[in-house]
N, C-alpha and C positions, 0 to 999 in steps of 0.2 A: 968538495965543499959546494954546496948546492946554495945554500940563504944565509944572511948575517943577520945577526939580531943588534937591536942598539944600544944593548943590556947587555953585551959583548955575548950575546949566547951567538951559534952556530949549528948548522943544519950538514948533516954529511951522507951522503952515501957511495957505496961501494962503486968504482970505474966500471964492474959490469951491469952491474943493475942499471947506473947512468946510459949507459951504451945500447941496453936493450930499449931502456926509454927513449933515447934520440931515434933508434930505428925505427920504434913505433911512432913518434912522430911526423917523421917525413913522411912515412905511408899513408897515414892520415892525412895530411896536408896535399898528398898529391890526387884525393879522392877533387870529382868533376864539382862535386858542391863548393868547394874551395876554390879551384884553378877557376871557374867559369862565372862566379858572383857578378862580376861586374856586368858581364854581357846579359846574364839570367835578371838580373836586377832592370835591366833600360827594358827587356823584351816582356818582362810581366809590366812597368808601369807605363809599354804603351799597348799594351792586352788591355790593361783596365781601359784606359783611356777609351780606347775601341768600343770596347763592349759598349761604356755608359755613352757615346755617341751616339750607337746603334739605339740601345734604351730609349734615350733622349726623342730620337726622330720617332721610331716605332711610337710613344707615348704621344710626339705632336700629333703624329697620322691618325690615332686613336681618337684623340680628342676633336679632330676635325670631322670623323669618318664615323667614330661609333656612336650611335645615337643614346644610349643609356650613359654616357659619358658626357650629354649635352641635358641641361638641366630641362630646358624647352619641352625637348622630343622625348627626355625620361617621363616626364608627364603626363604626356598625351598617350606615349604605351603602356603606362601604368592606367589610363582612366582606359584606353583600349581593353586588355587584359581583365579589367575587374569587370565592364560589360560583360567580355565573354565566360568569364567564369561566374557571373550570374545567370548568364542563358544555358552556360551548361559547362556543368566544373569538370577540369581536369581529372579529376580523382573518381569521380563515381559516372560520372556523364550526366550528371542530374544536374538542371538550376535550383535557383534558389527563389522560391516567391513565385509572385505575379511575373517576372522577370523571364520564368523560365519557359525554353523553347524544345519543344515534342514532336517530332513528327508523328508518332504513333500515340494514338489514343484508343487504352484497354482499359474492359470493366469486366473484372473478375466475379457480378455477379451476373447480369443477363448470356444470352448466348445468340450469335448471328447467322443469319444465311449469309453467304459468298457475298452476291451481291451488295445488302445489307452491310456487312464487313469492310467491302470497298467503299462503300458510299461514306461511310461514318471517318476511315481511313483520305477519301479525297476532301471532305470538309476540315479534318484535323491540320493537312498538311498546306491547306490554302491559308488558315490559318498562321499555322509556323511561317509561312511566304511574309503575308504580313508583319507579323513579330520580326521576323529577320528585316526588310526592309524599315520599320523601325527604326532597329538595330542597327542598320547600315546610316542612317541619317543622323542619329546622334556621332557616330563614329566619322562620318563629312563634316558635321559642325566642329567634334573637335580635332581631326587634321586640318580642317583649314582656317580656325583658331592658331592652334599651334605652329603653321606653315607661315599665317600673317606676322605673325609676332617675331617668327625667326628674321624672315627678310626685314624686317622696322628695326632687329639688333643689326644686321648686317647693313643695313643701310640702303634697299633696292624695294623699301616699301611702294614708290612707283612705280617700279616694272612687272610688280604681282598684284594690282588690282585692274579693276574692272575702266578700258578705257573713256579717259577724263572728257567732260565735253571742252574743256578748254585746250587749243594746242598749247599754249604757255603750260600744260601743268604735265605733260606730256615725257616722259626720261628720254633723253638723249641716247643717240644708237651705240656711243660708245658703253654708258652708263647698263643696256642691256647689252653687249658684248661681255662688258666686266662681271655680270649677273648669271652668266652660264653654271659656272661651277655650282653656285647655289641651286640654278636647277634642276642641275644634277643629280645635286644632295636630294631637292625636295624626290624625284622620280624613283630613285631608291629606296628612302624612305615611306612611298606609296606602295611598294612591294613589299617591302618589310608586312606593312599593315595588307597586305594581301596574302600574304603567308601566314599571317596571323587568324586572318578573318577565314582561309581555306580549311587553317585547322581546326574553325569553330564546325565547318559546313561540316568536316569528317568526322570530325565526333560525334556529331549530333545524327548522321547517318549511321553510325559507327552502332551509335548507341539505342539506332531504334531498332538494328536489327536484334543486338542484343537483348531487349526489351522481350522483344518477339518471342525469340527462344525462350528467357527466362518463364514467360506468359502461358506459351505453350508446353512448354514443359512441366511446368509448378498443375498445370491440366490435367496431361496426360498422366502423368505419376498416380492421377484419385481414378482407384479403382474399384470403387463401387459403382454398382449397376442398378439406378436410379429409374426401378421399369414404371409404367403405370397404365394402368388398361383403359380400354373404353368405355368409362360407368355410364354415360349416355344411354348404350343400350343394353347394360347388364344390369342397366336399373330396374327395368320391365321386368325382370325374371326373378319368379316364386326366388326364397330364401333357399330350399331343396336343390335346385338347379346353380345357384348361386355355390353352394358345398358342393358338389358333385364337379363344374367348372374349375374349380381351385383344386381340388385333388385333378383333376385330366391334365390340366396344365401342367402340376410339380412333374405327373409323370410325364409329359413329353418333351418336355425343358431340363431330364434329369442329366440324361444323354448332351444334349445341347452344349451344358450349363460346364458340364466337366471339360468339354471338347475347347469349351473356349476358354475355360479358364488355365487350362495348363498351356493353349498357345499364348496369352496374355501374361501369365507368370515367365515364359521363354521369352519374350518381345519385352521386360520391363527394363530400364534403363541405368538403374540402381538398383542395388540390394534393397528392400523396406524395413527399417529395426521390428525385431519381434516384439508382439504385445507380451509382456507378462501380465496373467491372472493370478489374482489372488481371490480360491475359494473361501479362506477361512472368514473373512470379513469385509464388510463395503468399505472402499478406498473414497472418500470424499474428493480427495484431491484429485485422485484417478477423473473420477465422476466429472468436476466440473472442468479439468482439461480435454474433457470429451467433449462438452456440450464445446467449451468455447474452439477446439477444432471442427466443430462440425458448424460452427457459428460463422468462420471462417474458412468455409468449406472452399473453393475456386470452381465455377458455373464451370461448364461446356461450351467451348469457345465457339464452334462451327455448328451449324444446323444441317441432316441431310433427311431427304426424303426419300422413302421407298415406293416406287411405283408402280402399276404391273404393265409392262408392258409384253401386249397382245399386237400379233405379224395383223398387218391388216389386209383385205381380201386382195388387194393389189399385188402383195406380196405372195401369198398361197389362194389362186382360185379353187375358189369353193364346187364342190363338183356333187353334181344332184342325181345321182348314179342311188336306186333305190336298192339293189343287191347290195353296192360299199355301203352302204349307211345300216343296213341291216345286217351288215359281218361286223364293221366299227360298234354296234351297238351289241351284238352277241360277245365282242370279248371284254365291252365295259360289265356287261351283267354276270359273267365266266366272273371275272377278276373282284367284281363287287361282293356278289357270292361268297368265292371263298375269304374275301377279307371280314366280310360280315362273320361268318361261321366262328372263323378265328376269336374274333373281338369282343361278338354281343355272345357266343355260345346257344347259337341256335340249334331246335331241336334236330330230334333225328330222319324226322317226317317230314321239316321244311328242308332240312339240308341234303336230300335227296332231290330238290327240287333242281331243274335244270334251266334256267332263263334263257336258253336257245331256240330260235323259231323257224319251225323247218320253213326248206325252201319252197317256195310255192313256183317260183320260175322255171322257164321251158326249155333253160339255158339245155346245153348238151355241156358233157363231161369236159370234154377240150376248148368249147367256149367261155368254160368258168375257169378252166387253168390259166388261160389265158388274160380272161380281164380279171383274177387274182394278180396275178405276174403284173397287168400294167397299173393297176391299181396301186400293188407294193411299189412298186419302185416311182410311180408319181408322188405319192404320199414323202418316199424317205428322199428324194432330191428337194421337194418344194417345201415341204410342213418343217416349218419353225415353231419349237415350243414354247408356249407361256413361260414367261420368266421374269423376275422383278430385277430394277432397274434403281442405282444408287442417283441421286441427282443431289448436290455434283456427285461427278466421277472425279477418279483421284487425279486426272491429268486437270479437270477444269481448278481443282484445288490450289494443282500446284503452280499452275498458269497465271491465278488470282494473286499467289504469296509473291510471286516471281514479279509479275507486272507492281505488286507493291515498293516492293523492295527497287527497283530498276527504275521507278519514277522517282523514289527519292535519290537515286545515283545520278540521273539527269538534272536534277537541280542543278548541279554543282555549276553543270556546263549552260545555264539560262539565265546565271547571274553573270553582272559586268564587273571587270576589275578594279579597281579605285585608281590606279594607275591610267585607266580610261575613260573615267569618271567625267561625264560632260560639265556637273558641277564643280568640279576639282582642275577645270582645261589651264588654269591659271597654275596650276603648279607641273602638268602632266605633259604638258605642250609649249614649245617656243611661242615668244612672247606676242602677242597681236600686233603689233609695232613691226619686228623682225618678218612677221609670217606676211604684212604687206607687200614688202620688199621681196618674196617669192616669185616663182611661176605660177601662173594660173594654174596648172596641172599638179605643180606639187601642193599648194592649195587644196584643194579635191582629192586626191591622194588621201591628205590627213584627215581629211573631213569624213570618208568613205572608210576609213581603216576599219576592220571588225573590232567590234568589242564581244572580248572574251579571256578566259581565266589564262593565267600564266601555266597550270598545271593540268594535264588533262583528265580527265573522271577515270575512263578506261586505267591509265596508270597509276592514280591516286587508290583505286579501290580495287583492278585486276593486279595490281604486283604486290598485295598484302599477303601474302599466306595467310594471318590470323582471320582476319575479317572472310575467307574466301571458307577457310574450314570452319568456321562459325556460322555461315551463309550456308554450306554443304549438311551441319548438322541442321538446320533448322531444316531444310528439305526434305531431309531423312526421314526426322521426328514426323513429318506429316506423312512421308509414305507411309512409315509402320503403323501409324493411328490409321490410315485408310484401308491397311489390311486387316486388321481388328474389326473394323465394319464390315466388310467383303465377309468375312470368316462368319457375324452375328445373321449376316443377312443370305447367307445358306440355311440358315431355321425356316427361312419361308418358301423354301422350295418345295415342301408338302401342299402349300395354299395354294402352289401356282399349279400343282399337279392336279389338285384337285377343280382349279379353273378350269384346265384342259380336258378333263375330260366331262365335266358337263357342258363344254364347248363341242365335244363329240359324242353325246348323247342326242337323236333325234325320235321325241318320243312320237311323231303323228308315224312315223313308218314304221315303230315298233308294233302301235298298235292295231294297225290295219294287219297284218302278217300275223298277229296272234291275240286271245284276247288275257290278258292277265287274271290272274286269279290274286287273291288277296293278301296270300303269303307274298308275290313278288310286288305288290304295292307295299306291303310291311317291310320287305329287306331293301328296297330302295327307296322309301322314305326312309328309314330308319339311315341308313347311309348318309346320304346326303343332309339331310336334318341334324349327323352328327357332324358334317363339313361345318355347317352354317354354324353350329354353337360353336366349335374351335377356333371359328375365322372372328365372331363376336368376342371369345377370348382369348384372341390375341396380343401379346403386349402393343400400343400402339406409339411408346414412348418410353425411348431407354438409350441411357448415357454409356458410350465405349469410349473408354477414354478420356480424350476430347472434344469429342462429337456426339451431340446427341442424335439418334436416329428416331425420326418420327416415321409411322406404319400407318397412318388413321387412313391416309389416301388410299393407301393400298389397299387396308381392310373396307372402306367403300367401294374400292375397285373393284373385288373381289366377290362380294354379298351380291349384286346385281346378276351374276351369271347363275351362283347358285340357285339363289331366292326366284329365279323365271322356270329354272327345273322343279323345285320342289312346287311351285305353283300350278306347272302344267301338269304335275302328278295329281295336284290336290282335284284339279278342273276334272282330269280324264276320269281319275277315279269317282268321283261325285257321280259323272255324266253315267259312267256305267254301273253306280248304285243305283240313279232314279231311274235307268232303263230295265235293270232286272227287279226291284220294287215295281215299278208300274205293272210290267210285264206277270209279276205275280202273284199279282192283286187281282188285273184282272180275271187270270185263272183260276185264283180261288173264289171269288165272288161268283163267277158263272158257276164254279164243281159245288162251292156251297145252295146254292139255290136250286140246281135241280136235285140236289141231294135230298133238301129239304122237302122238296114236293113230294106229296104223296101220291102214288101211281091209282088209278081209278080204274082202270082195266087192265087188261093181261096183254096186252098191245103196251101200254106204259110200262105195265110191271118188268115187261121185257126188256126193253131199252134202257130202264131203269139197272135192270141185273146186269146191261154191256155196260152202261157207264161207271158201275160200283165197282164193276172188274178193272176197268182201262185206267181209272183213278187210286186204285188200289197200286196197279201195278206201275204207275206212275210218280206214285208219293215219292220212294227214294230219291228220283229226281227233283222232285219239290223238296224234301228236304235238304237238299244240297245247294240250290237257288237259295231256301231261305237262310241258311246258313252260311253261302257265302253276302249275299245281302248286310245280314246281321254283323258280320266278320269286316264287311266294309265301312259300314256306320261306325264298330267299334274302334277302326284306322282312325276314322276321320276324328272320331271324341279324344284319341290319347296323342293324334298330330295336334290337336287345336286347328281341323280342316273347320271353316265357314261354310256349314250346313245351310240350305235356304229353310228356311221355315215351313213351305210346303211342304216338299219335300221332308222335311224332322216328322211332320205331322203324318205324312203318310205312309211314312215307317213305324209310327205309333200305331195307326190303325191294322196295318200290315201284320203286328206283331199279333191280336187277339184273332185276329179273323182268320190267320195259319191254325190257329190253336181249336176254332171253331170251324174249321175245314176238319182237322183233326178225329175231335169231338164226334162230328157229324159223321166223318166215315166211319170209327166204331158203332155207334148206334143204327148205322146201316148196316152195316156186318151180323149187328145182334141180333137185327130186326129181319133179316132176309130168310130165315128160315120160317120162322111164321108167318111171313108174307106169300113165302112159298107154300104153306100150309092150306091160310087165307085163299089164295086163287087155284089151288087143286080142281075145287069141286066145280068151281066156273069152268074150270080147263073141261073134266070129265061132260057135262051140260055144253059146250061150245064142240065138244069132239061128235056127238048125239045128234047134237043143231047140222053137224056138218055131214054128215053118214046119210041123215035122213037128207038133205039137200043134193046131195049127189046122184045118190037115188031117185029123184023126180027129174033131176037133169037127165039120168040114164034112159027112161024110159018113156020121153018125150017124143 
């Protein structure tokens, strides 16, 4: 019987079923949750106990120690905090407003020289200087707001102001003794806000590097090539020359153009989405997100110039050796020659032509091998060749972005702590009261202490990884744009070659040693007058990258050496137009004029028949003076050579009076046998006259 009921019912079960139940029982009952309750009960409710004591103090120390847990100092970090995230927010590193502090100031339309770049760069950041100290004085007015008003609740409002003139008002030494802790608190809490205000400094550095890259980069990515020539002096030139430059160009930029565009497409930093075209019909939308990208185009950050630079005589003396300058000048006219042939397709008659001038010197065989040999080898140790010159170079580039960046890393370490804050000495330093009561020495000590950050730059900005590989790609990004230049400004190593060698053309020793004929005034004028057009269309103005590269200096640089050869050709050739003009004027005046006399005896008639002979057989040579004559005026008309006007005029005259020299010798020709006819009979009566005179002489 297990239960009674009070309804007489009754509850039963079987002695074993019972039996098994009590054994289950006591096994249960002997588990540790059972036997151990009492003692497990005191040791959890003096567990709690512990803990929430522990809670308890932890919570006081809080409240005394953490400053966002004091309404005061919540405050003041909150009005701290929204300063700096108006100078420059956490989130993007940008401020907001007038508020906001830059040290990098960019303008994605104009573009700079280095120089130029820094300048605009050190006025932006004297700026930011300013703004931040500002910044730092609102942020002293409200720490020492907030520090006054804390001591006024604590009750040590006289031992943090400025000493009273009264001793009566004066805190008692114990009253600052009791006042330590607070200043404590305050000293700490001036770190706080110097930790606060470090992290404004690093962001704001943080983020002008990152400015940079974005700046430069958003650059480099436009790769169009923005050329423009020098209409200055392409304006002078007929429409004809004008077509004929534009075609020369595409051809020698075709080469260039490919060369550089597939190291540019290698060097690009991102894939660029492809354009789709749509031939079937005009895309409006297409259309005016073009304009407004190209509306929104981003300039060329850096400006570089190309210059030529020529070794000056200090560097290769110049050596006045008439055989070298006469060998130097035989392989420029060898190599002129045959690039002419090549180019203009000169004829078969001129191209036979050899611009070589024999040797006129008394050298011996072993003598010329010899100053060959020291000639060569002075030439290839001393001669530096013409070669154009990037200015900057990619080292002053990166010395310029480096020295940028590295002034604003120094900042950090030129500003003073607030912790050290001479305006703030009333929270940052034992009390003036207490500091009386010092040593002299320790006095001065405090007075002399450095002020300076609590955190060093070096470690603020060397132990970032991010910032250091963001600073490494910005450096990058400018090498590979300065190899893009390097690569454009190989195009001008034909101008400089062509410098050079009318730097080693010496025309007075060519011309003394031989005299030119008019074919070799035609193939080197024609030469070098095609130098001068190619160097006149030149690009002097064209965007890689992010640099634009201006050439105008160089192509001024450049024009000067040619334009003095083509000029001393223009000078020599003229000189030796009006010498063989004069010279064949006066021969035909004199051969016309006794041509025209008529002989009156047989004494004339005679002298008359030597000179009709001598001039006869002389003409071929007259025609060949007057033809080359004619062949040089015809140079000078399709050079545009400045003819004197005498000289025009007495190639004018020159031309009728050849033709009446001409003239006149057929009709002596025609006339000589009847003249011979004519003076027969006289000869017969003069041979009579002379037979019979001899005769009386004989017999005298």
């Amino acid at each position: 019987i297990t239960s009674l009921f009070e309804k007489g019912g009754i509850e039963t079960i079987s002695v074993k079923d019972w039996l098994i139940e009590r054994s289950h029982f006591y096994r249960i009952y002997q588990l540790p949750v059972f036997i151990k309750f009492r003692s497990w009960k005191a040791f959890n409710v003096w567990k709690v106990n512990v803990r929430n004591l522990k809670m308890s103090n932890s919570r006081t120390i809080l409240l005394k120690q953490l400053f966002f847990a004091d309404d005061i100092f919540r405050h003041c970090l909150y009005h701290i905090r929204a300063l700096c995230e108006d100078a420059s927010c956490s989130n993007e590193g940008l401020g907001n407003g007038e508020n906001a502090i830059s040290f990098i100031k960019l303008d994605r339309m104009n573009s700079y020289s280095c120089e130029q770049f820094a300048e605009i760069q050190f006025e932006q950041r004297n700026y930011a200087l300013k703004q931040i100290c500002n910044l730092r004085y609102k942020i002293i007015q409200s720490v020492k707001e907030s520090c006054l008003e804390k001591a006024r609740a604590e009750g040590f409002e006289r031992v943090f102001t400025a000493e009273p003139a009264k001793s009566s008002e004066r805190p008692a030494f114990a009253e600052v003794v009791e006042s330590r802790p607070v200043l404590a608190r305050f000293i700490n809490f001036l770190r706080l806000v110097d930790y606060l205000f470090l992290e404004l400094i690093s962001r704001l550095v943080k983020t002008a590097v990152q400015q940079l890259f974005d700046h430069f980069k958003d650059s480099y990515m436009v790769t169009s090539t923005d050329a423009r020539r020098n209409e200055g002096l392409l304006s002078t030139l007929p429409l004809h020359a004008r077509v004929y430059l534009d075609k020369r160009l595409r051809i020698m930029q075709h080469d260039s153009e490919a060369a550089i565009k597939d190291f540019q497409d290698s060097g690009t930093i991102e894939n660029q989405p492809e354009k789709s075209t749509n031939n079937t019909g005009v895309d409006v939308d297409q259309i005016i997100k073009d304009i407004e990208e190209q509306m929104q185009k981003i300039a060329p950050v850096f400006i570089a110039n190309l210059i030529l630079d020529i070794p000056s005589e200090h560097e290769i003396p110049y050596r006045r050796s008439t055989k070298f300058k006469c060998r130097a000048f035989n392989r420029m006219c060898l190599a002129v020659r045959n690039a002419t042939i090549q180019q203009s397709h000169i004829s078969e008659d001129s191209g036979e032509m050899d611009c070589t001038f024999p040797d006129t010197t008394a050298f011996t065989e072993s003598e010329t091998e010899m100053e060959e040999s020291s000639e060569h080898s002075f030439r290839s140790e001393l001669k530096k060749p013409v070669q154009s010159v990037l200015i900057p170079t990619s080292e002053d580039l990166l010395a310029h972005i480096q020295n940028t960046v590295g002034v604003l890393e120094d900042t950090v370490a030129k500003l003073v702590a607030f912790v050290d804050e001479p305006r703030l000495s009333m929270f940052n330093s034992r009390s003036v009261y207490e500091l009386k009561l010092c040593d002299d020495r320790e006095l001065e000590t405090k007075r002399s202490k450095k002020k300076k950050l609590l955190i060093n730059p070096d470690i603020l900005f060397g132990q970032d990884p991010l910032y250091q590989n963001q600073l490494a790609k910005l450096l990058n990004l400018i090498s590979m744009a300065m190899v893009h230049v390097k690569q454009y400004s190989r195009t001008f190593e034909q101008f400089c070659a062509m410098v050079d060698q009318a730097m080693d053309l010496d025309l007075e020793v060519a011309m003394k040693l031989h005299e030119w004929t008019p074919q070799e005034f035609r193939i080197i004028l024609d030469v070098y007058t095609e130098h001068i057009m190619d160097i006149r269309n030149m690009t002097v103005e064209r965007r890689v990258r992010m640099i634009k590269v201006l050439s105008q200096q160089f192509q001024m640089n450049c024009l000067p050496y040619l334009e003095a050869v083509v000029n001393a050709l223009h000078a020599q050739m003229m000189n030796i137009a009006h010498k063989k003009n004069f010279r064949l004027m006066a021969v035909i005046t004199e051969a016309v004029q006794k041509l025209e006399r008529e002989p009156e005896t047989i004494d004339l008639f005679g002298e008359h028949l030597i000179f009709l002979t001598r001039i006869s057989a002389e003409m071929p040579m007259l025609e060949r003076d007057f033809a080359a004559v004619a062949q040089l005026y015809a140079i000078a008309k399709e050079f545009a050579v400045a003819v004197p006007p005498e000289d025009l005029a007495l190639y004018h005259i020159l031309i009728p009076n050849f033709q009446n020299l001409k003239s006149c010798l057929l009709y002596c020709e025609a006339m000589k046998d009847r003249n011979i006819s004519k003076f027969r009979a006289n000869l017969e009566d003069d041979m009579s006259n002379l037979y019979y005179e001899l005769l009386q002489l004989k017999y005298k």
